[in-house]
BANU-15466 format. One record per atom (N, C-alpha, C): x, y, z; atom name; residue number from 1; residue in one letter. Coordinates in nm, 2 decimals, padded with zeros to 4 digits, m for minus. Last residue first. Layout:
+--------+--------+--------+------+-----+-----+
|      u |      v |      w | atom |   n | res |
+--------+--------+--------+------+-----+-----+
|      X |      Y |      Z |   CA | NUM |   a |
...
+--------+--------+--------+------+-----+-----+
END
This chain:
+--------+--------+--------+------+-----+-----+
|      u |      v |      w | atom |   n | res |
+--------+--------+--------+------+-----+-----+
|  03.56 | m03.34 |  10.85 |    N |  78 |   x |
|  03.51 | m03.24 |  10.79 |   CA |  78 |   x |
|  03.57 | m03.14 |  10.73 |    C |  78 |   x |
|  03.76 | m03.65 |  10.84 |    N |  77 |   x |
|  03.72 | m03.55 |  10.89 |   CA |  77 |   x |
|  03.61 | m03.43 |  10.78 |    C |  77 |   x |
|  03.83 | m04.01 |  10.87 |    N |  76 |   x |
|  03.75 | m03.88 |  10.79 |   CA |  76 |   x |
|  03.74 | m03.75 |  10.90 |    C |  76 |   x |
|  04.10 | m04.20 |  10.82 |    N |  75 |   x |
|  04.05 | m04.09 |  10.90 |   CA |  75 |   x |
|  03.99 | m04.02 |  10.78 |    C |  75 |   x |
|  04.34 | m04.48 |  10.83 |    N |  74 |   x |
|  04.25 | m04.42 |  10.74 |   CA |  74 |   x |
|  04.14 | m04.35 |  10.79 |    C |  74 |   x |
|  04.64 | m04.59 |  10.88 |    N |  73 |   x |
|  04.50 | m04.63 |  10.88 |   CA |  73 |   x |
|  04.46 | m04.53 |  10.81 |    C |  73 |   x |
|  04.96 | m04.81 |  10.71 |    N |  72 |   x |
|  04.93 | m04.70 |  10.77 |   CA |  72 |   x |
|  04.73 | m04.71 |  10.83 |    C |  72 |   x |
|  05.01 | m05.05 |  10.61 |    N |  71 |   x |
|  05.11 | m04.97 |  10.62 |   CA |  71 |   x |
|  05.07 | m04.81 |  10.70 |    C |  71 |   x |
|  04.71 | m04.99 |  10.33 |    N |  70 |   x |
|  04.85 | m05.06 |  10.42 |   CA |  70 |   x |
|  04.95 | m05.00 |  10.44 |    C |  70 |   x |
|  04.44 | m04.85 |  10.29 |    N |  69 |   x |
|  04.54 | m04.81 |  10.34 |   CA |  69 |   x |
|  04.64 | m04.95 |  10.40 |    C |  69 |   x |
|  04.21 | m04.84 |  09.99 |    N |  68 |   x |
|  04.24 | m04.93 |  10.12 |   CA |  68 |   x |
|  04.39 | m04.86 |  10.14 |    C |  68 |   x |
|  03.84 | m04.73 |  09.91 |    N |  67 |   x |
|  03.99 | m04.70 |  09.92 |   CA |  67 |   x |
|  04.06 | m04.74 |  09.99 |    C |  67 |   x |
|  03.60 | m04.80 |  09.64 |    N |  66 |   x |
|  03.70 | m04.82 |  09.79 |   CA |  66 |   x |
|  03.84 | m04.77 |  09.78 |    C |  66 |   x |
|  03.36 | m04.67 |  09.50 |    N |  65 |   x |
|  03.47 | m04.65 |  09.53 |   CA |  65 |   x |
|  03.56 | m04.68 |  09.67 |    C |  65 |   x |
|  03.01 | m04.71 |  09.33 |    N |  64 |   x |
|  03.13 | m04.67 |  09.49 |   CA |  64 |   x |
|  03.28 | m04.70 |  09.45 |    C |  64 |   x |
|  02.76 | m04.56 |  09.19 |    N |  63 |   x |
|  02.83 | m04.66 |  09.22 |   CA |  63 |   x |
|  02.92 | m04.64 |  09.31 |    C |  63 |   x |
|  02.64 | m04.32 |  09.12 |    N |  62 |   x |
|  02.62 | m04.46 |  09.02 |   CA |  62 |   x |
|  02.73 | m04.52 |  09.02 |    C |  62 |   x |
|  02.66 | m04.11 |  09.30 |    N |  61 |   x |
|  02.49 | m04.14 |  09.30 |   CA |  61 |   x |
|  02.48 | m04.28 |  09.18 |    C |  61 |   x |
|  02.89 | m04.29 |  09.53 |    N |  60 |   x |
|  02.86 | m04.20 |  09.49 |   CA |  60 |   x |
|  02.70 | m04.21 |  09.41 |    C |  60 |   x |
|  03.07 | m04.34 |  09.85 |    N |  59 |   x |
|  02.93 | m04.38 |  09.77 |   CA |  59 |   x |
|  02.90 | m04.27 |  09.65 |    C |  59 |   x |
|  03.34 | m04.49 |  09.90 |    N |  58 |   x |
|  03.31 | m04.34 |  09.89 |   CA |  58 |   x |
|  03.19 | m04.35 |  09.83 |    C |  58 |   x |
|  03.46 | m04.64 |  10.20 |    N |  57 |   x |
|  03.41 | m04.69 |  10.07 |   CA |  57 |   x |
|  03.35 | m04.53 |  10.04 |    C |  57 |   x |
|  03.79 | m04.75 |  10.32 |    N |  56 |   x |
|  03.71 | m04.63 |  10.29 |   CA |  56 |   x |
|  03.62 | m04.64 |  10.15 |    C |  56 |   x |
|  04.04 | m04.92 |  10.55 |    N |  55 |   x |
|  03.96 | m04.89 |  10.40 |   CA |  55 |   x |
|  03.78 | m04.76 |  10.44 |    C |  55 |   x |
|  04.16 | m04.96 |  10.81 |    N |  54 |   x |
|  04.24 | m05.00 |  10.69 |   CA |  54 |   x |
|  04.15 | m04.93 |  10.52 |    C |  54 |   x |
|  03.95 | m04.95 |  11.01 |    N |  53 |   x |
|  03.99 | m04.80 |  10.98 |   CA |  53 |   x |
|  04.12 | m04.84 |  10.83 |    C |  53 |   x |
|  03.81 | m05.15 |  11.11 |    N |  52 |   x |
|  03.95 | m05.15 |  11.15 |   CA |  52 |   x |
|  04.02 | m05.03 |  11.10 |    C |  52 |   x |
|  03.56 | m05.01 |  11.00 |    N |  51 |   x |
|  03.53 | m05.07 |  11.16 |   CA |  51 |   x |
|  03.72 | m05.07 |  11.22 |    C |  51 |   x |
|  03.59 | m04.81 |  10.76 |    N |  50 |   x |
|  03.58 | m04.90 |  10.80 |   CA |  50 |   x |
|  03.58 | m04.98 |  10.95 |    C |  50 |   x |
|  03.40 | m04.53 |  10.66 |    N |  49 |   x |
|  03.50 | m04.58 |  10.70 |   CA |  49 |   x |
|  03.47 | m04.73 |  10.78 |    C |  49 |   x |
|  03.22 | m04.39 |  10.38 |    N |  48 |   x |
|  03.22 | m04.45 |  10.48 |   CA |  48 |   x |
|  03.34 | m04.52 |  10.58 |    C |  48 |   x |
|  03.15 | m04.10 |  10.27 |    N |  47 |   x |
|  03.22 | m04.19 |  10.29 |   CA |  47 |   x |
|  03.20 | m04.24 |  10.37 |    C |  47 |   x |
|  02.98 | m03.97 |  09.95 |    N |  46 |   x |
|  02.95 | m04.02 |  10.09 |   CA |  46 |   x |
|  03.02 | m04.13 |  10.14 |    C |  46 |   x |
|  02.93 | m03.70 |  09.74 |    N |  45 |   x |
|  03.07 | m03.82 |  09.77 |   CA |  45 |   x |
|  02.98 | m03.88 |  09.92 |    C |  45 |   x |
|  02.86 | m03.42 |  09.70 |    N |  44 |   x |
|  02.78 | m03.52 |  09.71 |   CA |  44 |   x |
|  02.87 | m03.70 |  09.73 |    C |  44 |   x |
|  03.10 | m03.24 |  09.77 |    N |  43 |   x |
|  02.99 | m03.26 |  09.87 |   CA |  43 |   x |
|  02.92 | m03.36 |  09.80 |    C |  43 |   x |
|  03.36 | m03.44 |  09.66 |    N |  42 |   x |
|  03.28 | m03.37 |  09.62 |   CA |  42 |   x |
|  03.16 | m03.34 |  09.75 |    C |  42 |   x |
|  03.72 | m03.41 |  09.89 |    N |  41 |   x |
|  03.54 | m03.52 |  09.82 |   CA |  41 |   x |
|  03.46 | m03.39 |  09.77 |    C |  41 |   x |
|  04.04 | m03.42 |  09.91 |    N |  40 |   x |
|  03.91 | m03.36 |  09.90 |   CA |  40 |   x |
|  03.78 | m03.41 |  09.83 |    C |  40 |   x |
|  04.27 | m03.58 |  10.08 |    N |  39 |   x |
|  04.20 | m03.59 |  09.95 |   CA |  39 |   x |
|  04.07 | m03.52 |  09.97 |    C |  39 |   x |
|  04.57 | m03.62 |  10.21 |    N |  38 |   x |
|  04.46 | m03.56 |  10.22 |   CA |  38 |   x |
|  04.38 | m03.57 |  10.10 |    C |  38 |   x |
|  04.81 | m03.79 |  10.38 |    N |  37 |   x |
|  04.80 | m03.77 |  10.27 |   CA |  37 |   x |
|  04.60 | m03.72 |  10.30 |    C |  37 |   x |
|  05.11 | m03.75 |  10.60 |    N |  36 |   x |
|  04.94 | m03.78 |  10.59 |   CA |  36 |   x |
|  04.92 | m03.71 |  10.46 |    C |  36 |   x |
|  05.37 | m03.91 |  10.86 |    N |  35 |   x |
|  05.31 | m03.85 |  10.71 |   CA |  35 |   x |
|  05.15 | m03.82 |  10.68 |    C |  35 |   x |
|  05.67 | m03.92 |  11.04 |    N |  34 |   x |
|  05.47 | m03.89 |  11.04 |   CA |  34 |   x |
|  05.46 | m03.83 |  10.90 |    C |  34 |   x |
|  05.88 | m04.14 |  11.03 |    N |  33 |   x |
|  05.84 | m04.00 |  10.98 |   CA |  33 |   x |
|  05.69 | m04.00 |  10.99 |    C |  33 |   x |
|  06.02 | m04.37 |  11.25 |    N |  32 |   x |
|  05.98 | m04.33 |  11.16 |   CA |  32 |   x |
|  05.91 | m04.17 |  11.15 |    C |  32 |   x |
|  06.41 | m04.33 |  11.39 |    N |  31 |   x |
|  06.19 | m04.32 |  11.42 |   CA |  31 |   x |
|  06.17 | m04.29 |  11.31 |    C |  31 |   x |
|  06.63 | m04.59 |  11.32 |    N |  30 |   x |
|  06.54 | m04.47 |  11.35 |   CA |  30 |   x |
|  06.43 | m04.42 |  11.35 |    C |  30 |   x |
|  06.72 | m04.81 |  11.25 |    N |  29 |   x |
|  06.68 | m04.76 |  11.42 |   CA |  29 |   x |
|  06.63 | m04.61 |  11.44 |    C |  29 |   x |
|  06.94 | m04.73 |  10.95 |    N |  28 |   x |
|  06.84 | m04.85 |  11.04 |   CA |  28 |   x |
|  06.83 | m04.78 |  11.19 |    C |  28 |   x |
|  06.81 | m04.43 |  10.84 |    N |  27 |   x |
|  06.95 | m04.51 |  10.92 |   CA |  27 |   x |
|  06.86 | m04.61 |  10.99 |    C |  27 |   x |
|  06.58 | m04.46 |  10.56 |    N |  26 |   x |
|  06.64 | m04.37 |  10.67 |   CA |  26 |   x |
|  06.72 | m04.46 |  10.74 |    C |  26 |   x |
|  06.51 | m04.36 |  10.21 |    N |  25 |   x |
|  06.55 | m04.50 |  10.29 |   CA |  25 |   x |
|  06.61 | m04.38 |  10.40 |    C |  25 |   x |
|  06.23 | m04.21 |  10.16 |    N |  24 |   x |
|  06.36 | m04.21 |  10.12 |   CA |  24 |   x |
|  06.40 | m04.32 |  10.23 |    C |  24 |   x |
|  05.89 | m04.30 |  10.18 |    N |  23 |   x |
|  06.00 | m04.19 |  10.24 |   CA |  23 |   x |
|  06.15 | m04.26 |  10.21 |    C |  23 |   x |
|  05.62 | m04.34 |  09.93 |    N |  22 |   x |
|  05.70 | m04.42 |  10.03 |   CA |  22 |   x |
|  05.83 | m04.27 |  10.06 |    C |  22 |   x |
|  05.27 | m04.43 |  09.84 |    N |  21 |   x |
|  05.37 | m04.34 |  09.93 |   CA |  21 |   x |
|  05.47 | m04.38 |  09.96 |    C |  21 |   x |
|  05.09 | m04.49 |  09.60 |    N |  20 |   x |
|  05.21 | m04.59 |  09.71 |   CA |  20 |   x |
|  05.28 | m04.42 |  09.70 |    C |  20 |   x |
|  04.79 | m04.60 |  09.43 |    N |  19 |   x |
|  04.89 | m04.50 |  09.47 |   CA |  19 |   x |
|  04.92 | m04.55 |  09.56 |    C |  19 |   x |
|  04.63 | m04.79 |  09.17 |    N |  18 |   x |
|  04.68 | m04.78 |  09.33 |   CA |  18 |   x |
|  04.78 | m04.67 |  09.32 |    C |  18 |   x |
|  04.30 | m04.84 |  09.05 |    N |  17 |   x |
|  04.40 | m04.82 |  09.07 |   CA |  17 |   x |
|  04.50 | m04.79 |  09.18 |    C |  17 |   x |
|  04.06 | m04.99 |  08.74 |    N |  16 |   x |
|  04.14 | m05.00 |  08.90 |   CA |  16 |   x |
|  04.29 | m04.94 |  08.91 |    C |  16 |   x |
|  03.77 | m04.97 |  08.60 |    N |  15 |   x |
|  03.95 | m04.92 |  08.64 |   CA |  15 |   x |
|  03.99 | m04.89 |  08.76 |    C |  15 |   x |
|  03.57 | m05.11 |  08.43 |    N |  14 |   x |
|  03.63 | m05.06 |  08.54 |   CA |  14 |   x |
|  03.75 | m05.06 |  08.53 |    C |  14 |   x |
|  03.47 | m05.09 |  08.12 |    N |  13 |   x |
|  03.36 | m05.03 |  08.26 |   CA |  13 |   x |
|  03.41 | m05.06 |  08.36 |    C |  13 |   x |
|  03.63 | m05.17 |  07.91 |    N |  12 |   x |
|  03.62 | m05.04 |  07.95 |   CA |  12 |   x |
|  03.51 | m05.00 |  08.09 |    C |  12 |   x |
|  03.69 | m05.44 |  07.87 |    N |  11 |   x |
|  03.52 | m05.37 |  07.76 |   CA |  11 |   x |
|  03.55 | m05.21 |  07.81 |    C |  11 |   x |
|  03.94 | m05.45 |  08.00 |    N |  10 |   x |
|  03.93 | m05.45 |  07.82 |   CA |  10 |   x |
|  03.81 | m05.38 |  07.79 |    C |  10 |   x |
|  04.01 | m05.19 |  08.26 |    N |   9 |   x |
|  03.94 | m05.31 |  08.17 |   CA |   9 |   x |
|  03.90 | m05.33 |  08.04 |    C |   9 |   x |
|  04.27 | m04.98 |  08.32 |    N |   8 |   x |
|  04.17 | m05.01 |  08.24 |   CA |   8 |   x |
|  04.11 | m05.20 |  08.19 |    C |   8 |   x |
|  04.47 | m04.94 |  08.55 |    N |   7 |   x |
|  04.42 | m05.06 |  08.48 |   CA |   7 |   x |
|  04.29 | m05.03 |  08.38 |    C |   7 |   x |
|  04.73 | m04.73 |  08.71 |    N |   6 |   x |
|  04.63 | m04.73 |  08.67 |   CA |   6 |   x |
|  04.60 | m04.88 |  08.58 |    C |   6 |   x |
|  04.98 | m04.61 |  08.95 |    N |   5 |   x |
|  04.96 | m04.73 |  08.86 |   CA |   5 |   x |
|  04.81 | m04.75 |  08.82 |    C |   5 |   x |
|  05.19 | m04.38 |  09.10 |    N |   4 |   x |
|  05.04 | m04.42 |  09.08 |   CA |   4 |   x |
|  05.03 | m04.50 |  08.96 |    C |   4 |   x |
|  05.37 | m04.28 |  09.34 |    N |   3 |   x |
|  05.38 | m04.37 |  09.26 |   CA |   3 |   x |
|  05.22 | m04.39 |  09.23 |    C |   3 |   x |
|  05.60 | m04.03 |  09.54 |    N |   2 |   x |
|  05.42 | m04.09 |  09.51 |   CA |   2 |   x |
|  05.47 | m04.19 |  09.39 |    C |   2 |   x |
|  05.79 | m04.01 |  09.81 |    N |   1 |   x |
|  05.78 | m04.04 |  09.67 |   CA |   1 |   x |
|  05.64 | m04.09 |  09.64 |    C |   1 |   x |
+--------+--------+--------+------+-----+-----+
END
């Protein structure tokens, strides 16, 4: 189930937002489910990943964007 919650600031120059993954309730003791969510970057996008791999800063040419993972980590690939 996706869930996305958006904020606009009153003057309007930031908005913050969060998306939440979650999997249908499963029988207590059972293994959990492998999941992975994927997001495509602009080629000019420049990510950075974090040392504990929880967040992801996305540079762009007028300003950045973090992205943080609880509950799971956070992987760049090509």
């Amino acid at each position: 189930v996706h869930q996305r919650s958006l904020t606009l600031s009153a003057d309007g120059l930031a908005l913050k937002g969060e998306d939440s993954l979650s999997a249908p309730a499963r029988p207590q003791g059972s293994a959990p489910v492998p999941a992975a969510a994927r997001f495509h970057l602009h080629p000019s996008v420049k990510p950075s990943l974090s040392a504990d791999g929880h967040s992801v800063w996305l540079g762009t040419g007028g300003g950045a964007w973090r992205f943080r993972a609880e509950g799971g980590t956070l992987a760049l690939s090509e």
